[in-house]
C-alpha positions, -999 to 999 in steps of 0.1 A, spaced: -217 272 -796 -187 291 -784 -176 297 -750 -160 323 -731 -124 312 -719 -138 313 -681 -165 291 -685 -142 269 -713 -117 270 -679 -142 255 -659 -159 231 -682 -116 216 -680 -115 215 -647 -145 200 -642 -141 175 -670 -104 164 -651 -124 157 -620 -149 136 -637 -121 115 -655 -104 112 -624 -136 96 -605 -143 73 -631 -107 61 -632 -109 59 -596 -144 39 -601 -129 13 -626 -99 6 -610 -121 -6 -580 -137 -28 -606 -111 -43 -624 -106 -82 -613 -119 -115 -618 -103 -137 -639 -68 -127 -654 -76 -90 -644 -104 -90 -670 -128 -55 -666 -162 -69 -650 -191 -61 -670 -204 -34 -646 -196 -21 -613 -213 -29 -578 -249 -17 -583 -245 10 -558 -221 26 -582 -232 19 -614 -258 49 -615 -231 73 -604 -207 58 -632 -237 63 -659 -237 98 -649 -205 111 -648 -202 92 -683 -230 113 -694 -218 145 -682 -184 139 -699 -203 138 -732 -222 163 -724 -187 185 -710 -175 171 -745 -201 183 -763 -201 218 -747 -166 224 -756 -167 204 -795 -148 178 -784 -153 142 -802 -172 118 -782 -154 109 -748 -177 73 -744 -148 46 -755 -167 18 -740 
């Protein structure tokens, strides 16, 4: 499905913001042993990080991008 270049302008921006919180999100995570990733996030945060990663694919999806998950 097509979009108009104002709502592909916002579906960008917003799509920036959200890669920007989860960076944010697992560069608090990162540590333990050697700098190894941990597994998941503190619990209070792991919802929030499931849903920004599901509105990227979904951002992704709106604007025919591949899939954004490289988990």
């Amino acid at each position: 499905m097509p979009v108009d270049d104002d709502i592909r302008r916002q579906l960008l921006e917003a799509r920036t913001a959200i890669l920007v919180q989860l960076d944010d999100l697992e560069v608090r995570w990162r540590g333990g042993f050697n700098g190894h990733w941990q597994l998941r996030g503190p619990q209070d945060a792991g919802d929030v990080y499931d849903e920004l990663k599901q509105e990227l694919r979904e951002i992704d999806e709106l604007l025919g991008l591949g899939s954004s998950d490289a988990d």
